[in-house]
N, CA, C and O atoms as a Tinker XYZ file with bonds, in Angstrom:
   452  protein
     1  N     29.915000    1.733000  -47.306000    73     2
     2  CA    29.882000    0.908000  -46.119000    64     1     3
     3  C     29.556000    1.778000  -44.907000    63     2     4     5
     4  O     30.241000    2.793000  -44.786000    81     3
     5  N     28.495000    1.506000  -43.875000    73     3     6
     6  CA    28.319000    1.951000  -43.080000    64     5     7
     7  C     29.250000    1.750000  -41.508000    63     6     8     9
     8  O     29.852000    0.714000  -41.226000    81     7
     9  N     29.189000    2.966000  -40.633000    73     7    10
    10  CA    29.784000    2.593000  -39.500000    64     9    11
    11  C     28.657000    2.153000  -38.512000    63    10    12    13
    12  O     27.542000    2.653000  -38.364000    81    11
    13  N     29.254000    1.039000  -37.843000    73    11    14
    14  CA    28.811000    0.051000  -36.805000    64    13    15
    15  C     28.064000    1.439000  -35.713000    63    14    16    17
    16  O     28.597000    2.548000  -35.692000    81    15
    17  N     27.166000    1.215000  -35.124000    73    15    18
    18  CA    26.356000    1.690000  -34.076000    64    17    19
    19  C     27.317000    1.269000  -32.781000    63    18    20    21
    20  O     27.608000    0.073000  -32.764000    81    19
    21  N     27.881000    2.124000  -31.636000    73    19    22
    22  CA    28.284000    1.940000  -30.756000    64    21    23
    23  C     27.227000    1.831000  -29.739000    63    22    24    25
    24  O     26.477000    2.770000  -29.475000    81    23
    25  N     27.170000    0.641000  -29.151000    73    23    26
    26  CA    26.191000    0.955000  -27.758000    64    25    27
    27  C     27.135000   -0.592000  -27.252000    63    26    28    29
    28  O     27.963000   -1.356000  -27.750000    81    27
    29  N     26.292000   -0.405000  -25.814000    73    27    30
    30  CA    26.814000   -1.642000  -25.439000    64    29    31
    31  C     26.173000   -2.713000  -25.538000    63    30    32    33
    32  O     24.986000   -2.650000  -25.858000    81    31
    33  N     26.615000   -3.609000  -25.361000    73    31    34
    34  CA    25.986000   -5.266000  -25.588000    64    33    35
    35  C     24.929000   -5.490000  -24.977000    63    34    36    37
    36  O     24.695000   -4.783000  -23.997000    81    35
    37  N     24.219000   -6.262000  -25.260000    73    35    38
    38  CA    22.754000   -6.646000  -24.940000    64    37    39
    39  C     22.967000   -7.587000  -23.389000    63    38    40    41
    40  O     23.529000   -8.682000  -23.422000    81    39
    41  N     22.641000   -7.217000  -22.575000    73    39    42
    42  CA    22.637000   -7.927000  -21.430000    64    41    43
    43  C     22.040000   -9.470000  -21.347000    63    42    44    45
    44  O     20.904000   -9.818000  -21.672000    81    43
    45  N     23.437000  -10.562000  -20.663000    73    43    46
    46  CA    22.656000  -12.118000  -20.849000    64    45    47
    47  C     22.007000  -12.429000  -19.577000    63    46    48    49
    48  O     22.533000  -12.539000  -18.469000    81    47
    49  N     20.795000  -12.553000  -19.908000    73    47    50
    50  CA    20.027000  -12.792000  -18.532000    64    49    51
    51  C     20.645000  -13.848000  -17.377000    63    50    52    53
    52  O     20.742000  -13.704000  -16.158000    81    51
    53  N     21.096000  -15.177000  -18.414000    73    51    54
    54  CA    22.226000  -15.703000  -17.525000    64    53    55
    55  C     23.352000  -15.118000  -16.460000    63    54    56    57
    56  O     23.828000  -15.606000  -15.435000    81    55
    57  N     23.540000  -14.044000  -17.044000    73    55    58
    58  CA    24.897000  -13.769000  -16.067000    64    57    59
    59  C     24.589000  -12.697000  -15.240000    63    58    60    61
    60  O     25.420000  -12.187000  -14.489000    81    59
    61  N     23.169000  -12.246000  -15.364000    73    59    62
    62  CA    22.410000  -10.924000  -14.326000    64    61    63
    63  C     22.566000  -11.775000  -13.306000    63    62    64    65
    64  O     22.463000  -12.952000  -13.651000    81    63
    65  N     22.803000  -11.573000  -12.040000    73    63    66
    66  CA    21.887000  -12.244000  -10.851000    64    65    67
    67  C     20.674000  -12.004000  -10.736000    63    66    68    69
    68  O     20.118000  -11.012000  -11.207000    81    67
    69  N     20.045000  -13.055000   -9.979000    73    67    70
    70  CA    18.743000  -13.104000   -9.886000    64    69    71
    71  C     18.270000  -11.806000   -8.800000    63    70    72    73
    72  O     18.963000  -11.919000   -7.789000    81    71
    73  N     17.597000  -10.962000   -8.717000    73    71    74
    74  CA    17.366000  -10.089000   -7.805000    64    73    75
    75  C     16.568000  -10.749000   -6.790000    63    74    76    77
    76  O     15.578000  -11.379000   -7.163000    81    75
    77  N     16.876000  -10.689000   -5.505000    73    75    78
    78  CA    16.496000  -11.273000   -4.184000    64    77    79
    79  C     15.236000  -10.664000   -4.263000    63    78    80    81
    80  O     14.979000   -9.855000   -5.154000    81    79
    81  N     14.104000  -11.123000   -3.049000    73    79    82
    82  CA    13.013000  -10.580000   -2.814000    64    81    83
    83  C     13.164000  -10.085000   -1.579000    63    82    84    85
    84  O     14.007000  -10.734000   -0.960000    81    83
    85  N     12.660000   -9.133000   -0.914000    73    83    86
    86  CA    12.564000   -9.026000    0.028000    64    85    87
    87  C     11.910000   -9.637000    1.101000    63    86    88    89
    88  O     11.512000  -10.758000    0.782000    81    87
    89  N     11.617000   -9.286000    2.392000    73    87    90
    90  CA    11.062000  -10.382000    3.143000    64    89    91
    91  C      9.501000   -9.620000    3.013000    63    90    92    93
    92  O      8.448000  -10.252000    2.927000    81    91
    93  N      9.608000   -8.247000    3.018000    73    91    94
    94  CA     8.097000   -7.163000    2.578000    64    93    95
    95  C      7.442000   -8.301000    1.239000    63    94    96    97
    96  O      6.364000   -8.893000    1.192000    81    95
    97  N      8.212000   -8.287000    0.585000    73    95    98
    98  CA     8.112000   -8.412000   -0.912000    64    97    99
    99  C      7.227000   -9.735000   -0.878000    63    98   100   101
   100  O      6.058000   -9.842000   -1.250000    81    99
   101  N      8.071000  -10.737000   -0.335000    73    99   102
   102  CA     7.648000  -12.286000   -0.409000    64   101   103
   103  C      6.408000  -12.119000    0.286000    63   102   104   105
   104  O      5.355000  -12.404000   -0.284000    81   103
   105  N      6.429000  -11.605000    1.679000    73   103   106
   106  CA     5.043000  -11.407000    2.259000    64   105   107
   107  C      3.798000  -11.217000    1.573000    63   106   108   109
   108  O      2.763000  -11.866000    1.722000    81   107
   109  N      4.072000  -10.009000    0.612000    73   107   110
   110  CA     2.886000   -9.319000   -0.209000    64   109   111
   111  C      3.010000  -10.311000   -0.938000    63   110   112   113
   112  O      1.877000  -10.751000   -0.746000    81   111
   113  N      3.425000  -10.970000   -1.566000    73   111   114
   114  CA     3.223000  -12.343000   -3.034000    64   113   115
   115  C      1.917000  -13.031000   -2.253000    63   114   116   117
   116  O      0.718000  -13.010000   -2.529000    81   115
   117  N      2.592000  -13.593000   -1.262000    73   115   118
   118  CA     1.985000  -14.654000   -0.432000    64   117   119
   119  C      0.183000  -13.827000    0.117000    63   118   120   121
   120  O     -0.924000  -14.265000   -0.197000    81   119
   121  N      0.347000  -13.150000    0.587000    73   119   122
   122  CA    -0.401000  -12.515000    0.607000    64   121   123
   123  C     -1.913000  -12.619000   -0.314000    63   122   124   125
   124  O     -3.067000  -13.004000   -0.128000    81   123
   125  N     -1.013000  -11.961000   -1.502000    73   123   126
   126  CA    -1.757000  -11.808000   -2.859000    64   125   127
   127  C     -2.393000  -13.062000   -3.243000    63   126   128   129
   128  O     -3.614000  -13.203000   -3.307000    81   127
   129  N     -1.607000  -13.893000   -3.474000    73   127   130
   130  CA    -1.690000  -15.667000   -4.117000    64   129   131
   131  C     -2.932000  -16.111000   -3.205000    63   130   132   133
   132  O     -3.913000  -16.562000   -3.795000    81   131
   133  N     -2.955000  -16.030000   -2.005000    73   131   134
   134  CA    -3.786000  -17.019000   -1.171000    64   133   135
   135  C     -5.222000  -15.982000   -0.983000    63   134   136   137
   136  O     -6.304000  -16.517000   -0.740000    81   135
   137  N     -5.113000  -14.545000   -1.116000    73   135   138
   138  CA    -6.475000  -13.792000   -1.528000    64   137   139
   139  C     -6.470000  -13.600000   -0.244000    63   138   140   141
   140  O     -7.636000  -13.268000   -0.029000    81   139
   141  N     -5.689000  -13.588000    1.175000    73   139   142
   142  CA    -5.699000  -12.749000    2.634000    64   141   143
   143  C     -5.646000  -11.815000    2.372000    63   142   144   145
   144  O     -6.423000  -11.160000    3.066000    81   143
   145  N     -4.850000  -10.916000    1.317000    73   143   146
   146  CA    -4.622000   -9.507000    1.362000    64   145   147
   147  C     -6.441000   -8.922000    1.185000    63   146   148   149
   148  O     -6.901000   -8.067000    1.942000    81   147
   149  N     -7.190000   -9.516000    0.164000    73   147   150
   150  CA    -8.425000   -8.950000   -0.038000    64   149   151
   151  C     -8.710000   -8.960000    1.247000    63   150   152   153
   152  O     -8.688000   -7.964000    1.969000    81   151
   153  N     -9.008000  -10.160000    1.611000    73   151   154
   154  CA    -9.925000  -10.132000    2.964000    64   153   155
   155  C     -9.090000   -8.884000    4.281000    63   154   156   157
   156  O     -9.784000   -8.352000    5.147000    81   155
   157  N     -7.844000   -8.670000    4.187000    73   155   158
   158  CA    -7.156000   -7.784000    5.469000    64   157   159
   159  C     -7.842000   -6.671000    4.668000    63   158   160   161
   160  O     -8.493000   -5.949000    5.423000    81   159
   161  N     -7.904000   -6.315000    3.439000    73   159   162
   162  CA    -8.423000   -5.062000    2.834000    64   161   163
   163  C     -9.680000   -4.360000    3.154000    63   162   164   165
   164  O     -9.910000   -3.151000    3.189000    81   163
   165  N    -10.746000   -5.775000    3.471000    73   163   166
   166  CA   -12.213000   -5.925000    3.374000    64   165   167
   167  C    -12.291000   -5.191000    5.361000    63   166   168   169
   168  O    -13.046000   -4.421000    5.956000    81   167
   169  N    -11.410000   -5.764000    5.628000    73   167   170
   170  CA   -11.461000   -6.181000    7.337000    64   169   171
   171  C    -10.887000   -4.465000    7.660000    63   170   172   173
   172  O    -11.333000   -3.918000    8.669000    81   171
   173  N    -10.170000   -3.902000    7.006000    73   171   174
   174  CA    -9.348000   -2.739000    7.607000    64   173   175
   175  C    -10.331000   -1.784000    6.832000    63   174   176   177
   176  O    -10.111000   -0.649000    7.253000    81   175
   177  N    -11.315000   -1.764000    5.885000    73   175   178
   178  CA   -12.114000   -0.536000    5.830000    64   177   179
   179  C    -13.592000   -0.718000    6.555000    63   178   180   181
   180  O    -14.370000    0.237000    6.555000    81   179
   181  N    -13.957000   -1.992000    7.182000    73   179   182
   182  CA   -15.120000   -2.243000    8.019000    64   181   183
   183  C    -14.825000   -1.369000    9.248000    63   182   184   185
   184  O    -15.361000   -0.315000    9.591000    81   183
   185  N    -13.691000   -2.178000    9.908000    73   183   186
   186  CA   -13.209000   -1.377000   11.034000    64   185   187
   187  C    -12.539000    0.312000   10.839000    63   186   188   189
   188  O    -12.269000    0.951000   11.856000    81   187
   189  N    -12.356000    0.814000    9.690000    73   187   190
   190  CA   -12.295000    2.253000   10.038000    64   189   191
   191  C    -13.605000    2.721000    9.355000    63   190   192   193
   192  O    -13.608000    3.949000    9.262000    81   191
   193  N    -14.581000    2.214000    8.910000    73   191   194
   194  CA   -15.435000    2.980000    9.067000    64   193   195
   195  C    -16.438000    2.655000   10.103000    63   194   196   197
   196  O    -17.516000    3.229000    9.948000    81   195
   197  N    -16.333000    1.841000   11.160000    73   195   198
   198  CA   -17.074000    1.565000   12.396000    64   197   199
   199  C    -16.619000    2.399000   13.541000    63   198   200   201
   200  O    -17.257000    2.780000   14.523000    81   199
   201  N    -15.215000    2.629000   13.161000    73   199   202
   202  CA   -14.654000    4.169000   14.724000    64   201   203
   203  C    -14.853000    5.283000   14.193000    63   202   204   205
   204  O    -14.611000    6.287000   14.862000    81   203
   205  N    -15.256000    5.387000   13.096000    73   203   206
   206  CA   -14.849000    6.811000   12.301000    64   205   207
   207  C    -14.433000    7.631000   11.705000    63   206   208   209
   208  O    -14.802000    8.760000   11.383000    81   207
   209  N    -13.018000    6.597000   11.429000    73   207   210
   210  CA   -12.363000    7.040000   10.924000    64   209   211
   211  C    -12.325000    7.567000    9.170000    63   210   212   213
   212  O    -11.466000    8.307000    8.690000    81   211
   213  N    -13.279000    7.070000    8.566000    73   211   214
   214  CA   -13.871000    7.348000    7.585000    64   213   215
   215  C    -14.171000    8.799000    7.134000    63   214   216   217
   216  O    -13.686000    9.589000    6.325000    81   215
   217  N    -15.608000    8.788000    8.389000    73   215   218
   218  CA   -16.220000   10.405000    8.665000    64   217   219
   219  C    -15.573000   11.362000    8.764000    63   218   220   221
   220  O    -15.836000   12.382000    8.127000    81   219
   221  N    -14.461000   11.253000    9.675000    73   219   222
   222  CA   -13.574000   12.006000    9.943000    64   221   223
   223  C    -12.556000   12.333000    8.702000    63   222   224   225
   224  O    -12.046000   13.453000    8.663000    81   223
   225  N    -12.261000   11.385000    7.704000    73   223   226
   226  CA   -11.468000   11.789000    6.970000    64   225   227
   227  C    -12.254000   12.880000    5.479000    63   226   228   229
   228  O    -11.737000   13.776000    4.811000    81   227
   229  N    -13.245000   12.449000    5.446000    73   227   230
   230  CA   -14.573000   12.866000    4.643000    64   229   231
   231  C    -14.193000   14.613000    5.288000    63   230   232   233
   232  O    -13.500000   15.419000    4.667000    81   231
   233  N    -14.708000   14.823000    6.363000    73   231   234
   234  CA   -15.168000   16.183000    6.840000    64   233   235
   235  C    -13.453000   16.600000    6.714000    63   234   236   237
   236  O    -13.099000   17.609000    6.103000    81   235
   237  N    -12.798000   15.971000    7.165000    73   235   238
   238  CA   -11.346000   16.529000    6.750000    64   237   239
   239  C    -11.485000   17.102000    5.124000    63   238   240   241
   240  O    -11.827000   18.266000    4.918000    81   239
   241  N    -11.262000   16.405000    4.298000    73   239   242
   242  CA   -11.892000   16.845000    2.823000    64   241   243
   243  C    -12.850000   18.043000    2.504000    63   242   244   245
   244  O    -12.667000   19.039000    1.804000    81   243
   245  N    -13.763000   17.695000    3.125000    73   243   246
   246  CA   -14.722000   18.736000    2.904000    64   245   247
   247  C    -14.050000   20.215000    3.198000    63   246   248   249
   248  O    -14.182000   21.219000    2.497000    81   247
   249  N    -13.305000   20.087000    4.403000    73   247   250
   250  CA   -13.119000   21.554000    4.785000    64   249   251
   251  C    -11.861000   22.200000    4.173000    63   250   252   253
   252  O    -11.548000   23.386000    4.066000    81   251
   253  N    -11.284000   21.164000    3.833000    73   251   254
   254  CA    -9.799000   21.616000    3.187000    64   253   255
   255  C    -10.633000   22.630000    1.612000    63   254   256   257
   256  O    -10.445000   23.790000    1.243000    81   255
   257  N    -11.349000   21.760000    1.167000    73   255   258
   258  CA   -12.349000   21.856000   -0.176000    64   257   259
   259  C    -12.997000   23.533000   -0.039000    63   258   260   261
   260  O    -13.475000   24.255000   -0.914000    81   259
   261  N    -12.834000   23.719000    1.076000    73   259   262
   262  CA   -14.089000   25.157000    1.597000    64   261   263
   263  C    -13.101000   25.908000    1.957000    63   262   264   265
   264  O    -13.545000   27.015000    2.262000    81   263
   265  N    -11.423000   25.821000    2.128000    73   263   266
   266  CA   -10.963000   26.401000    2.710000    64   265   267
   267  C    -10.043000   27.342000    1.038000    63   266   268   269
   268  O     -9.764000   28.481000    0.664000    81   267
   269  N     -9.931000   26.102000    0.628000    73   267   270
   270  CA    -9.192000   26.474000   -0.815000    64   269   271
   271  C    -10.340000   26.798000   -2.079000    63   270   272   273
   272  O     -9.970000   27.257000   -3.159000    81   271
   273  N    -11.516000   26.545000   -1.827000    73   271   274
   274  CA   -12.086000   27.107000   -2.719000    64   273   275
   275  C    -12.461000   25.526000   -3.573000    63   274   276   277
   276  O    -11.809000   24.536000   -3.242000    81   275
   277  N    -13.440000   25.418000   -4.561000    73   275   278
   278  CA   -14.457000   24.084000   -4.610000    64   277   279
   279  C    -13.455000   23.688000   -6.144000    63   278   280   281
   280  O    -12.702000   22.753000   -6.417000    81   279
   281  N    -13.828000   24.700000   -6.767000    73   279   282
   282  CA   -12.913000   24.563000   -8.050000    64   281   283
   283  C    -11.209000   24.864000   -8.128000    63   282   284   285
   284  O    -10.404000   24.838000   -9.059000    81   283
   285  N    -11.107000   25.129000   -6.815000    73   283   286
   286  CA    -9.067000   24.816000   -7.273000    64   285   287
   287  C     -8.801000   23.577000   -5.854000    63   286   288   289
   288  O     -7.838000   23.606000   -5.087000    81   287
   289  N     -9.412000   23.039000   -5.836000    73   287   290
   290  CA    -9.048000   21.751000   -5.211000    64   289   291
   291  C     -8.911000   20.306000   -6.429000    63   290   292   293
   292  O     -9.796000   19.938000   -7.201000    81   291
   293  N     -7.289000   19.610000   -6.237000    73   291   294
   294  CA    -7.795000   18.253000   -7.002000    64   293   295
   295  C     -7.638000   17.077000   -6.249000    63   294   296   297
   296  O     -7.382000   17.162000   -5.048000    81   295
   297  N     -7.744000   16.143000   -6.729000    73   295   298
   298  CA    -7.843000   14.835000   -5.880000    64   297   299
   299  C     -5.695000   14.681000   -5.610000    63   298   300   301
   300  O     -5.342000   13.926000   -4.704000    81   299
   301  N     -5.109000   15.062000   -6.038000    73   299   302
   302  CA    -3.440000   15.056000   -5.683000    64   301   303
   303  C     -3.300000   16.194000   -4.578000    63   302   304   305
   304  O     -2.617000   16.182000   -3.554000    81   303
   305  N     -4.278000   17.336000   -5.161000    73   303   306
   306  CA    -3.960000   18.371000   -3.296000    64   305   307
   307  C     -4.200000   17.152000   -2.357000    63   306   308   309
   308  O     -3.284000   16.609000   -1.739000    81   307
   309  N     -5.681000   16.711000   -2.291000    73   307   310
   310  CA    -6.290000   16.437000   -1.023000    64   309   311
   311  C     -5.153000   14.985000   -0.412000    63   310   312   313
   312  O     -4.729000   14.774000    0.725000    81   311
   313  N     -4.987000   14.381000   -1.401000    73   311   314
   314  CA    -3.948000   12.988000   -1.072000    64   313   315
   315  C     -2.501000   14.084000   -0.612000    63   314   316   317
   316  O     -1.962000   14.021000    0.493000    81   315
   317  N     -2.221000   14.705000   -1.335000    73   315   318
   318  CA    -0.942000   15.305000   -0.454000    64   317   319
   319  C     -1.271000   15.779000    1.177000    63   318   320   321
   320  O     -0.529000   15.555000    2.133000    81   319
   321  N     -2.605000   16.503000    1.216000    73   319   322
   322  CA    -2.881000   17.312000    2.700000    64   321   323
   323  C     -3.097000   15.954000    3.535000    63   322   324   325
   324  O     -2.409000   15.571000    4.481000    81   323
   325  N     -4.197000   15.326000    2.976000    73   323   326
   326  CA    -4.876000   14.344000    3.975000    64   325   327
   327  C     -4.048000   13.173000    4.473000    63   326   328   329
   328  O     -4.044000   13.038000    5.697000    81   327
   329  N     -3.250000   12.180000    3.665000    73   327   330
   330  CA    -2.234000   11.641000    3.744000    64   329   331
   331  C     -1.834000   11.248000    5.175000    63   330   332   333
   332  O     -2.217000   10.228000    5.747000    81   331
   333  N     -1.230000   11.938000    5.549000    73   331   334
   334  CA    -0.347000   12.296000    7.098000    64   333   335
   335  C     -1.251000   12.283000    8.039000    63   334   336   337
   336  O     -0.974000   11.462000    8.913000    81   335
   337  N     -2.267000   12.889000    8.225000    73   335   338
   338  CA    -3.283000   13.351000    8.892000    64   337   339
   339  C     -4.192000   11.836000    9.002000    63   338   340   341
   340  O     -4.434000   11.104000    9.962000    81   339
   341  N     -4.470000   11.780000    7.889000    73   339   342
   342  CA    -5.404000    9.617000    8.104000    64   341   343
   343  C     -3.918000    8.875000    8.542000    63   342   344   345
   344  O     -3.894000    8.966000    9.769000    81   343
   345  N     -3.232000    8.495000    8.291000    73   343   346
   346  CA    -2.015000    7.839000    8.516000    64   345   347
   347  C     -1.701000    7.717000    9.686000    63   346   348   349
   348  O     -1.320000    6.661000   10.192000    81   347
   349  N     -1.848000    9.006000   10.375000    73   347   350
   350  CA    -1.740000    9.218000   11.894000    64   349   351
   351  C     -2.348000    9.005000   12.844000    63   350   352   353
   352  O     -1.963000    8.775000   13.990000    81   351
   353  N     -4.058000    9.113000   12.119000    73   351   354
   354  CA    -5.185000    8.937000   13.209000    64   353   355
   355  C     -5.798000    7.832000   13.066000    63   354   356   357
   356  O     -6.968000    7.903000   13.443000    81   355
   357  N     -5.213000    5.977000   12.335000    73   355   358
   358  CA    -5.646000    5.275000   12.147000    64   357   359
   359  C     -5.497000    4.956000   14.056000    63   358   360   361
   360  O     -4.625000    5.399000   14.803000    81   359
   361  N     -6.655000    4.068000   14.405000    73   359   362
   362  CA    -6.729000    3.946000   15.964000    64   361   363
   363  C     -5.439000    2.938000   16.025000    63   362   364   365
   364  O     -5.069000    2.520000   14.928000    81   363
   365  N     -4.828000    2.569000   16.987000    73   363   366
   366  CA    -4.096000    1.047000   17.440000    64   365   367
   367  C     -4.513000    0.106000   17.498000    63   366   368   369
   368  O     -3.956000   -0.970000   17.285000    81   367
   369  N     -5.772000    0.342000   17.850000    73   367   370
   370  CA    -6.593000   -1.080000   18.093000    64   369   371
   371  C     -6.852000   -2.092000   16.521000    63   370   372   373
   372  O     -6.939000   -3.293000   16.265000    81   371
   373  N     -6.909000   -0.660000   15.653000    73   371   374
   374  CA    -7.173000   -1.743000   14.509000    64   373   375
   375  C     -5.931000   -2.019000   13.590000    63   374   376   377
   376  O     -6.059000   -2.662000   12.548000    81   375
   377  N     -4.549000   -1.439000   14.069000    73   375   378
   378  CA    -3.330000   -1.392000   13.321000    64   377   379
   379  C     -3.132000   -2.724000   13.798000    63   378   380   381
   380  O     -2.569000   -3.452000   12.980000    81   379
   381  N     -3.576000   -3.492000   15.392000    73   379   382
   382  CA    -3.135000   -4.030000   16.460000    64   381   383
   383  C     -3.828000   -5.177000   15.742000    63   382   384   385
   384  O     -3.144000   -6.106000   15.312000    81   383
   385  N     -4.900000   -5.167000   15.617000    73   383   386
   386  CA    -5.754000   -6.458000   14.841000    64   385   387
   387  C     -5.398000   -6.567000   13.548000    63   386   388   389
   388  O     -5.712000   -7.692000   13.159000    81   387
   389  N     -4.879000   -5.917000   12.679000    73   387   390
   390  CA    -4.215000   -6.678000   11.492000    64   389   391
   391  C     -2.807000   -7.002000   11.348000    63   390   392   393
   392  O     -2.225000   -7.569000   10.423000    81   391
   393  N     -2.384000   -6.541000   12.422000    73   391   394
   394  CA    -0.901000   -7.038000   12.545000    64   393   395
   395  C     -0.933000   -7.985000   12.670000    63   394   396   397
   396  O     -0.207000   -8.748000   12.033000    81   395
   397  N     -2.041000   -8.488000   13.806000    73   395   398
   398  CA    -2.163000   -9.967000   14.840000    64   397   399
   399  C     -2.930000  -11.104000   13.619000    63   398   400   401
   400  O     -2.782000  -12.322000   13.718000    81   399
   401  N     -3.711000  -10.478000   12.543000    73   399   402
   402  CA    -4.540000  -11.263000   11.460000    64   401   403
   403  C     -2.964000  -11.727000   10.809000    63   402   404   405
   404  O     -2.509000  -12.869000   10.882000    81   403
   405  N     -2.236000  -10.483000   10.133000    73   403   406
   406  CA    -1.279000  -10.784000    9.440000    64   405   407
   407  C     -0.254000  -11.961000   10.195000    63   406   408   409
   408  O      0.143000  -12.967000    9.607000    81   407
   409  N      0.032000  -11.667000   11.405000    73   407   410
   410  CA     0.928000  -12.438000   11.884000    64   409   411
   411  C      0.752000  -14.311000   12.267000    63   410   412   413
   412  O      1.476000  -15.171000   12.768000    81   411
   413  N     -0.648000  -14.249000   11.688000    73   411   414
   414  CA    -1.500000  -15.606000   12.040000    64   413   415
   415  C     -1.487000  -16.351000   11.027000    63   414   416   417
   416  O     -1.215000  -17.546000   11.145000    81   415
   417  N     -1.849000  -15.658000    9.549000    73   415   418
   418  CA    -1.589000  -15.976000    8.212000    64   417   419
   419  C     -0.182000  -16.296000    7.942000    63   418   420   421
   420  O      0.069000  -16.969000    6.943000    81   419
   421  N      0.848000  -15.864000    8.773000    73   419   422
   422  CA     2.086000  -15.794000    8.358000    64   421   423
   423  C      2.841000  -17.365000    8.870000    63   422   424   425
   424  O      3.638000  -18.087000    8.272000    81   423
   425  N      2.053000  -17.528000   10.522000    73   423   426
   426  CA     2.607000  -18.745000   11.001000    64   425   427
   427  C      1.649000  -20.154000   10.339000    63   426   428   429
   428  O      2.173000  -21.258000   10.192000    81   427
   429  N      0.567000  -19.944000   10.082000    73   427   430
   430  CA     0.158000  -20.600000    9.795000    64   429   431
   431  C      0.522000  -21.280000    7.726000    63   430   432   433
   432  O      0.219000  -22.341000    7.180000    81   431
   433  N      1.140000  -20.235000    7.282000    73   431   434
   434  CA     1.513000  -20.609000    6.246000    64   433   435
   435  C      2.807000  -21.588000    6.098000    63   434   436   437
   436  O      3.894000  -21.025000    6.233000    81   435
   437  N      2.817000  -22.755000    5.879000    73   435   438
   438  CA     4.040000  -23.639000    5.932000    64   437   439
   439  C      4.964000  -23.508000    4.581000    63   438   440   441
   440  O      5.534000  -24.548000    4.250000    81   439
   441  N      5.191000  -22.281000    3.715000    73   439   442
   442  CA     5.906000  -21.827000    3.011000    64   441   443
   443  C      6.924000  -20.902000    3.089000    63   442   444   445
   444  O      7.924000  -20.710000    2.397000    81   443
   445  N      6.217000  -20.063000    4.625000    73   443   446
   446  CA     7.285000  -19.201000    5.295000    64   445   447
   447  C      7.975000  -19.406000    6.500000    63   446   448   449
   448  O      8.382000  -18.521000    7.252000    81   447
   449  N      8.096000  -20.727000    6.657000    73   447   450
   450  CA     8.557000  -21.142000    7.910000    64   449   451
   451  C      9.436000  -21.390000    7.791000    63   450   452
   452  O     10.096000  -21.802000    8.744000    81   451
């Protein structure tokens, strides 16, 4: 006769609580479902590559690439260096226009009201 396997009991989904969403969370669903997020996606790389912000992040790359040498650079250096640096120098004006897109989608949706 064998001895029984100790572990613990199989969890009843019934008696988990349901895990809340956040208000981030629900946003991004909503978001997703109605296909705004593509279009804020479409809209936020037109406008950074119309100030520059693009170019600028490019030649950022490039030089990090020339600074460390062509073959010991990988795409996880450059996302660790560059990161902070694009993050920082996105303009206001266009953080300012998708806030104001997002915040339009948001009132106008009669699911989050």
């Amino acid at each position: 006769m064998r001895a029984s396997i100790n572990r613990p009991p199989t969890p009843n989904q019934e008696e988990e609580p349901q895990k809340d969403l956040s208000l981030r969370e629900i946003i991004n669903v909503k978001l997703v479902e109605s296909g705004e997020k593509e279009k804020l996606m479409e809209l936020l790389r037109e406008r950074l590559v119309e100030c520059g912000w693009r170019d600028e992040m490019k030649a950022l790359c490039r030089a990090y690439a020339r600074k460390k040498g062509r073959n010991n650079v990988t795409v996880d250096d450059l996302i660790h260096v560059i990161t902070p640096k694009g993050r920082a120098s996105v303009p206001d004006s266009v953080k300012a226009e998708l806030l104001q897109r997002i915040r339009s989608f948001l009132m106008s949706s009669s699911s989050l009201r």
